[in-house]
C-alpha positions as CSV (number, residue, x, y, z in Angstrom):
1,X,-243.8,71.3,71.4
2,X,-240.5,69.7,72.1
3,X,-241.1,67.2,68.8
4,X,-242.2,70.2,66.7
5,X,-239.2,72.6,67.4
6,X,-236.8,69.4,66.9
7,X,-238.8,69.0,63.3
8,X,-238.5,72.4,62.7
9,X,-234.4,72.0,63.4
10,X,-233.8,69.1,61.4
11,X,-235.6,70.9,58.0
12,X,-233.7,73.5,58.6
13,X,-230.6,71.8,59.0
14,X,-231.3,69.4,55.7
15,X,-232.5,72.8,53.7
16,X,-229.5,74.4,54.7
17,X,-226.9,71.5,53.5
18,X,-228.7,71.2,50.1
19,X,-228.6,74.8,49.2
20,X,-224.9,74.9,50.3
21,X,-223.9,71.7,48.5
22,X,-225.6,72.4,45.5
23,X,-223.7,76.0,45.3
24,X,-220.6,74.2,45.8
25,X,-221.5,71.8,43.4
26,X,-222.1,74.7,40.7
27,X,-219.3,76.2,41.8
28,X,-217.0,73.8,42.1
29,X,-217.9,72.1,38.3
30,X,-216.7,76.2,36.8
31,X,-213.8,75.8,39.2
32,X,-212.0,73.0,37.8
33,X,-214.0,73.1,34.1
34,X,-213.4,76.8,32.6
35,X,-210.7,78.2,30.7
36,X,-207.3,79.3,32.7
37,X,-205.3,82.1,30.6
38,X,-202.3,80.5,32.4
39,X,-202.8,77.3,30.0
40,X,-205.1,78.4,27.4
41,X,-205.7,82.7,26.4
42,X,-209.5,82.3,25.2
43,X,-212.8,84.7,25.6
44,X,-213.9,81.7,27.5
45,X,-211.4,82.5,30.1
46,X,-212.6,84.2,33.1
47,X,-212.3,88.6,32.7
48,X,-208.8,89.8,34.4
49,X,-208.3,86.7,36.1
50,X,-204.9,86.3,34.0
51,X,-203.3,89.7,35.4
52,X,-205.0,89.1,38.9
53,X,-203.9,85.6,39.2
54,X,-200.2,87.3,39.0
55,X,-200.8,88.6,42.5
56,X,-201.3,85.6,44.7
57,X,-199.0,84.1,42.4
58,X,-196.2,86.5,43.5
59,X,-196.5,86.6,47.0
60,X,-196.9,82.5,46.4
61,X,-193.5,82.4,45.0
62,X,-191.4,85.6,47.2
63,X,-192.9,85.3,50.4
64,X,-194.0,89.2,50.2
65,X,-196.3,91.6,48.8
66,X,-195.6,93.2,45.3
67,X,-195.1,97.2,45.4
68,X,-196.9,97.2,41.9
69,X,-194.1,98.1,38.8
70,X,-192.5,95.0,39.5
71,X,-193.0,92.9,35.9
72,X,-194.3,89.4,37.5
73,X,-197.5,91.5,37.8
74,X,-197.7,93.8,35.0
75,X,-201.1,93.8,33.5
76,X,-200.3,92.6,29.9
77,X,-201.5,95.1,27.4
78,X,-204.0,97.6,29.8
79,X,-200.9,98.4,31.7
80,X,-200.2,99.0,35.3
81,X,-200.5,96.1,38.1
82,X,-203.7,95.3,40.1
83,X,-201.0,95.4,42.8
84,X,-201.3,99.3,43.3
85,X,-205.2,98.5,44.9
86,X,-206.0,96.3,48.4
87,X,-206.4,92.2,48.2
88,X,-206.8,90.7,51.0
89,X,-208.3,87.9,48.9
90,X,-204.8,87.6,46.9
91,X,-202.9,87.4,50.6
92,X,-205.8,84.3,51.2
93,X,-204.9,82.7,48.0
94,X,-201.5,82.5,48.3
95,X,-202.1,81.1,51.3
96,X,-203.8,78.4,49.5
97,X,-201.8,77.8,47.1
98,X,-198.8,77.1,49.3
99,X,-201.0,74.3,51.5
100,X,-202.3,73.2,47.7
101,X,-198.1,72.7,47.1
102,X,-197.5,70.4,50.0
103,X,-199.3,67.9,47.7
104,X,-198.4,69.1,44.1
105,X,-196.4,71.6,42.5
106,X,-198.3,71.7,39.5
107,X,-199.5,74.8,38.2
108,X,-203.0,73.4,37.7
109,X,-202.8,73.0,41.3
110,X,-202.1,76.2,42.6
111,X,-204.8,77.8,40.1
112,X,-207.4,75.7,41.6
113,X,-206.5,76.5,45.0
114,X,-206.4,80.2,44.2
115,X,-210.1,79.9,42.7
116,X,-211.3,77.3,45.4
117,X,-210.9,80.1,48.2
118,X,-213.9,83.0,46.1
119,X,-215.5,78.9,46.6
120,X,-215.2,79.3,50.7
121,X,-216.2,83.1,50.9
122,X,-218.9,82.0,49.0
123,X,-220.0,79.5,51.6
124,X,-219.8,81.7,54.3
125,X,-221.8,84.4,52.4
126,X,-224.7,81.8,52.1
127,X,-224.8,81.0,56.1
128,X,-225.1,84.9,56.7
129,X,-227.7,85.1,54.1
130,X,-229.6,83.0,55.3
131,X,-229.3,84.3,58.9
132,X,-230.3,87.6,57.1
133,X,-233.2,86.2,55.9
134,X,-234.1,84.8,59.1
135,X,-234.7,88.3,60.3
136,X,-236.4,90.1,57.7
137,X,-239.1,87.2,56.5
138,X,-241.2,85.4,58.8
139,X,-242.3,82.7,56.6
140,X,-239.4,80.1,56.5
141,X,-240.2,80.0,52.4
142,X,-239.8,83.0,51.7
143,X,-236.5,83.3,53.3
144,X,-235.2,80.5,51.5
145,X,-236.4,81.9,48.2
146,X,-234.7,85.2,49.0
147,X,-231.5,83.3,49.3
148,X,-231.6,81.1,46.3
149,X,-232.9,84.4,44.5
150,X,-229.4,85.8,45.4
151,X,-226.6,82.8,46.2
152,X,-228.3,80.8,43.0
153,X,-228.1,83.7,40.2
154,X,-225.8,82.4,37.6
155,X,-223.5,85.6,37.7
156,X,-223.1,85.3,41.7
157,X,-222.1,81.4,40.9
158,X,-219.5,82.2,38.3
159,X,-217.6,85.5,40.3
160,X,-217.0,82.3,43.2
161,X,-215.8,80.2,40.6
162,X,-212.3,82.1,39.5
163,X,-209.2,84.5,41.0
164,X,-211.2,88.1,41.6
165,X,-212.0,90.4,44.4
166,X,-215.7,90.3,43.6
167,X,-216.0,87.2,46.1
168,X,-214.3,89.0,49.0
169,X,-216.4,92.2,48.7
170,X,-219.8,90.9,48.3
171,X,-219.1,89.0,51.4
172,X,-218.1,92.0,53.3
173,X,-221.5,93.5,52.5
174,X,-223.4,90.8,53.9
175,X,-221.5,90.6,56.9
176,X,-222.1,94.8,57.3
177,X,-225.5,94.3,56.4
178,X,-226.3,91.4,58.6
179,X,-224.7,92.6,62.1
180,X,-226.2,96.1,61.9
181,X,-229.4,94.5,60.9
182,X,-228.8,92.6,64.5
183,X,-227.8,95.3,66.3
184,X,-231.4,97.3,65.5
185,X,-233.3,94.3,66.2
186,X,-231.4,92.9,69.2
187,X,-229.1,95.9,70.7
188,X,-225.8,96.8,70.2
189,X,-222.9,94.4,71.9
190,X,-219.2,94.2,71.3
191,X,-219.2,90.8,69.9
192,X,-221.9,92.4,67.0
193,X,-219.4,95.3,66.7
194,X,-216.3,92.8,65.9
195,X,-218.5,91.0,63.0
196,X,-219.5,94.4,61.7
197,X,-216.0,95.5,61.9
198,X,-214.4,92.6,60.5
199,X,-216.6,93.2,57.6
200,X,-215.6,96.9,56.7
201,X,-212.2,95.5,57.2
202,X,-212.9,93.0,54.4
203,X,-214.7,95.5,52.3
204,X,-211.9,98.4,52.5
205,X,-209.3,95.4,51.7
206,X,-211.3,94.2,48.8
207,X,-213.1,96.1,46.1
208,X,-213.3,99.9,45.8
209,X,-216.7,99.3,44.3
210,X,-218.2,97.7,47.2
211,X,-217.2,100.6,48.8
212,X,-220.5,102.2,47.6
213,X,-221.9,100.6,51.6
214,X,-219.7,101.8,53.4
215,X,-221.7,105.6,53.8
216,X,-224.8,104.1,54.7
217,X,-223.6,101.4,56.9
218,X,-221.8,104.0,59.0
219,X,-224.9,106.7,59.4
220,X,-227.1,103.5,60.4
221,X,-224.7,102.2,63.0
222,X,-224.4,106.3,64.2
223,X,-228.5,106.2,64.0
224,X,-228.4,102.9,66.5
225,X,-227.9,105.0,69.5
226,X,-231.1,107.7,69.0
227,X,-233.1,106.7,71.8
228,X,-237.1,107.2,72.8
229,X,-237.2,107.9,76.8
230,X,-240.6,109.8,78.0
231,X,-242.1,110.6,74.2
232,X,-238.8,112.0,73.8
233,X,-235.7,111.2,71.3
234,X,-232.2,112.0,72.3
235,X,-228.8,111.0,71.1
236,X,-227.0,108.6,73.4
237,X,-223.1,110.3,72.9
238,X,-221.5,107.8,75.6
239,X,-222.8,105.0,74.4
240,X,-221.9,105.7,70.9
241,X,-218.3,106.7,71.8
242,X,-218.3,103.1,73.9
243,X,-218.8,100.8,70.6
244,X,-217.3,103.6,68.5
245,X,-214.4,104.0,69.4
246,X,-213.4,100.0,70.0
247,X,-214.9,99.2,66.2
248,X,-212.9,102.3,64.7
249,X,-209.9,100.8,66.1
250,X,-210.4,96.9,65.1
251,X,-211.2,98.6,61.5
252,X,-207.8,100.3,61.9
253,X,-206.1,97.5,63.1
254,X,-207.1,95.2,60.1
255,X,-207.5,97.7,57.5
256,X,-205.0,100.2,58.2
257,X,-201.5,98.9,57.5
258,X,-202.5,98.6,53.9
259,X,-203.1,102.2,53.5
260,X,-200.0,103.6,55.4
261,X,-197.9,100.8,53.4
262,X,-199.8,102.2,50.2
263,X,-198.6,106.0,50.9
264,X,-195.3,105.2,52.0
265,X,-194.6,103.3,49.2
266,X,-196.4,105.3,46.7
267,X,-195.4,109.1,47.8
268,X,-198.8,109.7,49.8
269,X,-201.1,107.8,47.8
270,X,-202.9,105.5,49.9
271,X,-205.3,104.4,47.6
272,X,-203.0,103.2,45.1
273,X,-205.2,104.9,42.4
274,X,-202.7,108.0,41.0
275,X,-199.7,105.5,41.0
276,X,-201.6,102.7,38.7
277,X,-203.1,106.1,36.4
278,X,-199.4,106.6,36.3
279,X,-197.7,103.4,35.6
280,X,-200.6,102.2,33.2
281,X,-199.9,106.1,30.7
282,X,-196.4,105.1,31.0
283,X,-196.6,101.3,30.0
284,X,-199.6,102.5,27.5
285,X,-197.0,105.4,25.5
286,X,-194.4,102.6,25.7
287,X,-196.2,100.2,23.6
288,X,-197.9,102.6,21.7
289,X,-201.4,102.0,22.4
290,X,-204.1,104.8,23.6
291,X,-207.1,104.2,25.8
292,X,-210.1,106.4,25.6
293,X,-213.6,106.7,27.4
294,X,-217.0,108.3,26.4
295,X,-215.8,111.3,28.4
296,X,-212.6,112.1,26.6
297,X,-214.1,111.3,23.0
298,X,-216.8,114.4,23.9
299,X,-219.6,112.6,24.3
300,X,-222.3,113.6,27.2
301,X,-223.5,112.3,29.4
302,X,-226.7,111.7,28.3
303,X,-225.5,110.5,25.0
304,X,-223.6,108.0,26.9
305,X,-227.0,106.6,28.8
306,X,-228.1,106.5,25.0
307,X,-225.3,103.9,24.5
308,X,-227.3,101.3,22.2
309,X,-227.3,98.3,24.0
310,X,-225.7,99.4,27.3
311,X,-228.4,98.7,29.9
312,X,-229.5,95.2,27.7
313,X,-226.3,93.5,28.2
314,X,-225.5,95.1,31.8
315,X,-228.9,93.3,32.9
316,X,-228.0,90.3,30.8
317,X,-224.5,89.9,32.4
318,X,-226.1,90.6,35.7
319,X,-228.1,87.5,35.7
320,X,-225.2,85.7,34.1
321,X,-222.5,86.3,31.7
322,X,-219.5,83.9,31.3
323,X,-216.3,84.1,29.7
324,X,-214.8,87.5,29.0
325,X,-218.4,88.6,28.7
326,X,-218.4,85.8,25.3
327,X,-221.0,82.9,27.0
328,X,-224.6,83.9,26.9
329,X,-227.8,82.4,27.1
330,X,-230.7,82.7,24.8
331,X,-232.6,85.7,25.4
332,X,-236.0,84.0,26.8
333,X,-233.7,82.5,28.8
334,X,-233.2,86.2,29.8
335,X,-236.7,87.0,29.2
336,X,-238.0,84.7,31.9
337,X,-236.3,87.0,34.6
338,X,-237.8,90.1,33.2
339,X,-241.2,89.0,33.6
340,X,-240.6,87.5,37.4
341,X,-238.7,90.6,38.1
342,X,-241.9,92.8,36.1
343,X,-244.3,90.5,38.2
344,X,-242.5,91.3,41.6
345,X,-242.6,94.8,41.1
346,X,-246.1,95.0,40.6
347,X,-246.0,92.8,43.9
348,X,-244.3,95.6,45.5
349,X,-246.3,98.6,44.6
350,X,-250.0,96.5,45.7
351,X,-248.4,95.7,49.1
352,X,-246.9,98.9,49.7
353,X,-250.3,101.1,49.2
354,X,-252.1,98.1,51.1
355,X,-249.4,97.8,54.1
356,X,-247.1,100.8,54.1
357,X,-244.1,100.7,55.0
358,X,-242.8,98.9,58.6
359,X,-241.4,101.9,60.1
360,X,-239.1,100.0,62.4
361,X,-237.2,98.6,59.5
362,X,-236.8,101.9,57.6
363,X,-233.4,103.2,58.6
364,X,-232.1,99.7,57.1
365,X,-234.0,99.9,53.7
366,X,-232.4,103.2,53.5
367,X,-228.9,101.8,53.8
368,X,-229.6,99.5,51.0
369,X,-230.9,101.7,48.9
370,X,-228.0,104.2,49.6
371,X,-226.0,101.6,49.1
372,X,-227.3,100.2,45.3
373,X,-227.3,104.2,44.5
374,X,-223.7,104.8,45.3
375,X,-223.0,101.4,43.4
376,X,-224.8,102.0,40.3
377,X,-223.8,105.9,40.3
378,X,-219.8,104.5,40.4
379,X,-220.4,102.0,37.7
380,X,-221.5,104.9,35.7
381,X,-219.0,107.3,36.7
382,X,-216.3,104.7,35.5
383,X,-217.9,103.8,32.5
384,X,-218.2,107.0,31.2
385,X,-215.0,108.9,32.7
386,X,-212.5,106.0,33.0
387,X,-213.1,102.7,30.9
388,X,-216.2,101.9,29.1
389,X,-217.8,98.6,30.7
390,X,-221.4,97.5,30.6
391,X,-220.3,94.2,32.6
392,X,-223.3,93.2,35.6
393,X,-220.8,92.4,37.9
394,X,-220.1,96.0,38.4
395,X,-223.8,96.2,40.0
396,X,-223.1,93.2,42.0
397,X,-222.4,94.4,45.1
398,X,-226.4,95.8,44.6
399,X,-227.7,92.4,44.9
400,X,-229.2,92.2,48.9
401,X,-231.1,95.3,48.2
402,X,-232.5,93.9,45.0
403,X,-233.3,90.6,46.3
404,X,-234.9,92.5,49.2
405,X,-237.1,94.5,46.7
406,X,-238.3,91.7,44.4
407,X,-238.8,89.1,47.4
408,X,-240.9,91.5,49.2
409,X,-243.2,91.7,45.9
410,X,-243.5,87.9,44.9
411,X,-244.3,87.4,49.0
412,X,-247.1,90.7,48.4
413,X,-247.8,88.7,44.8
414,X,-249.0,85.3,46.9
415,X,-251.2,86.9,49.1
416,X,-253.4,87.4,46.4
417,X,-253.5,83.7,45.8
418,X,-256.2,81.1,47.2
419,X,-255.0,79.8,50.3
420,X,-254.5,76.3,48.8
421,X,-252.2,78.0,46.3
422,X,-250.8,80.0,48.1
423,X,-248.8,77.8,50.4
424,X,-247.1,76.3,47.1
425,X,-246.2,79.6,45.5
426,X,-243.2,80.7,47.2
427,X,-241.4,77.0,46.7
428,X,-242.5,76.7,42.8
429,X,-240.8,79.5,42.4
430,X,-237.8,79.0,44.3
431,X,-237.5,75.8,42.0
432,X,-238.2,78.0,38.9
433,X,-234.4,79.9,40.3
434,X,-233.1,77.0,40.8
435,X,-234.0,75.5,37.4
436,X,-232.8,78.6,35.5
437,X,-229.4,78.3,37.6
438,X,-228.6,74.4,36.8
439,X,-229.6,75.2,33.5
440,X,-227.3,78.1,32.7
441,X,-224.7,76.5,34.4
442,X,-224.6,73.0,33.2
443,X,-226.0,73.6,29.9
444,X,-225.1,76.5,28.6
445,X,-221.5,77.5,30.2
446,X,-219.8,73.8,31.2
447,X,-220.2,73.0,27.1
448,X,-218.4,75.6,26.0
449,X,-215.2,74.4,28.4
450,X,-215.4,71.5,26.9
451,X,-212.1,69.3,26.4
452,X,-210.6,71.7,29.2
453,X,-209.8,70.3,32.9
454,X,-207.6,72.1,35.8
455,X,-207.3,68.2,37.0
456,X,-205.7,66.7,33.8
């Protein structure tokens, strides 16, 4: 028994070093390989990263945080600053790139350190993913292949690869999802309730996108403390107050100053969001130039969903889309997910009316599904109120609850399999990921950098 669990420990140690170094292998390659704005303006260069890399860049060189019309950090062209909104991620970078200076003071230096931290929170996504999967899959397989389906997608390699928020955000998610997942297997504790706050600190301090979790994540950590005594449910108030109140206050504590710096600064607006509408009209009228959206051209709503093309290259860029959406794959390459995603949900639907649904695990499939609705309902709201963009990376933050849907139907899919198939099913296809990953990565994105190196 002894010899079996000590087996058992060292696969799981050896699986988990591969599928880390091979991430940061991926990873790292994009890191020091793609285009940098700061040397060389090209569509190959990474979206934003330009006008975001200003940020770290700043407080890198002043020692403080930029209030947001300060011109280091003025978005060239779009207007405004990416200063106005929270980044922790920017504070962690320059950070970085001040230990990266010790050594060199080239810029190439201090880029790659500012990209080579999205490269950490990466990492430390993939342990709690894996500790995720831990608890939702019994078969060790299958958990693995719901990881790779999610650390290994092209687009999740390429957002850890460059200076963005993404990076921060979809880690904040996981740690949410992962401690209340804990807390409604195991119980609630304070040292669950100071991961879980740690990561709505990092979500409100990162991306306002990811903060499509944030609603369900609170009603399923409210819904831990409805108890069953006697045949009977009640609400535990005391106990809920006693882990409450201390994670309210750990959120405020990490979270907080940014806000009450943001509406001090900017006359009461603590999300930074009037103040960059503001500065961007004004910098827009100065140079003449006029931005417009599907809503203020009078188009409807539904005409907008009608968008030729919209929902082809948002799936296309989901899976993976490089460059300033310019570095694309063939479409079978493409084609190949649709049918494993197609195949998975027929998965889904036969296990469902065979199995049902496991009761116990319904409040959490709620909050990811809450969760993907608020995201996709904001990437819609922005595209056709604020600034047309049919970019995947949007949907992102979507990606547990998606991996969590088509996992479940590829594990229903191979239990129609012979048992001596069976047992193979679930790996073949993790390598089939894996395979499409490499291959996007090394063979269709690293060729179009070529010639271009961050280490000379």
């Amino acid at each position: 028994m002894a010899d079996r669990a000590k087996k058992q420990s060292i696969r799981e140690g050896l699986c988990l070093f591969f599928y880390l170094a091979g991430f940061a292998v991926l990873c790292g390659l994009l890191i020091v390989h793609q285009h940098s704005s700061v040397f060389m303006p090209s569509v190959y260069c990474p979206p934003d990263e330009a006008d975001r890399y200003l940020i770290p860049r700043f407080i890198y060189e002043f020692g403080r945080l930029p209030i947001g019309p300060e011109r280091e950090v003025a978005i060239s062209g779009y207007g405004g600053s990416y200063a106005y909104l929270p980044g922790l991620s920017y504070i962690l970078m320059a950070g970085m790139m001040r230990i990266a200076s010790l050594f060199s003071g080239l810029e190439s230096t201090l880029v790659l350190a500012a990209r080579s931290v999205n490269l950490i929170l990466g990492l430390i996504q993939a342990v709690y993913l894996r500790r995720i999967a831990k608890r939702l899959f019994s078969d060790a397989w299958t958990g693995w292949l719901f990881c790779t389906s999610i650390l290994y997608l092209p687009q999740m390699i390429f957002v850890h690869s460059y200076v963005n928020l993404d990076a921060l955000g979809l880690l904040s998610i996981t740690l949410m999802l992962y401690y209340l997942l804990a807390m409604s297997q195991d119980g609630v504790s304070l040292p669950k309730c100071v991961g879980l706050s740690a990561g709505v600190v990092f979500c409100l301090l990162s991306y306002y996108n990811c903060y499509a979790f944030l609603p369900g994540c609170a009603l399923l950590f409210l819904f831990l403390f409805l108890e069953e005594k006697d045949g009977k449910r009640r609400y535990n108030i005391r106990k809920m107050l006693q882990y409450s109140v201390p994670v309210l206050f750990m959120i405020f504590l990490g979270a907080g100053w940014w806000f009450i710096r943001s509406a001090a600064i900017h006359d009461g607006d603590f999300l930074g969001l009037r103040s960059l509408a503001a500065q961007q009209a004004a910098d827009r009228a100065r140079v003449g130039i006029e931005m417009t959206s599907p809503l203020s051209d009078g188009i409807s709503f539904f005409e907008f969903l009608r968008t030729p093309g919209m929902f082809f290259w948002l799936f296309c860029s989901f899976i993976g889309g490089y460059g300033a959406m310019s570095i694309f794959a063939t479409k079978p390459y493409y084609l190949v997910y649709v049918v494993l995603y197609a195949a998975a949900a027929v998965g889904l639907v036969l296990r469902i009316r065979k199995e049902g649904l496991r009761k116990e695990r319904l409040p959490f499939y709620a909050t990811l599904l809450l969760g993907a609705l608020i995201n996709v309902a904001l990437w819609m709201y922005y595209s056709y109120a604020m600034d047309y963009q049919a970019q995947g990376r949007y949907v992102l933050p979507s990606v547990i609850p998606f991996a969590v849907l088509i996992v479940s139907g590829w594990e229903g899919l191979s239990g129609l399999l012979p048992e001596k198939v069976r047992r193979f099913g679930i790996p073949v296809l993790m390598g089939v990921l894996l395979i499409l990953s490499f291959f996007f990565v090394l063979l269709v994105g690293l060729p179009r950098y070529e010639g271009f190196s961050l280490l000379g």
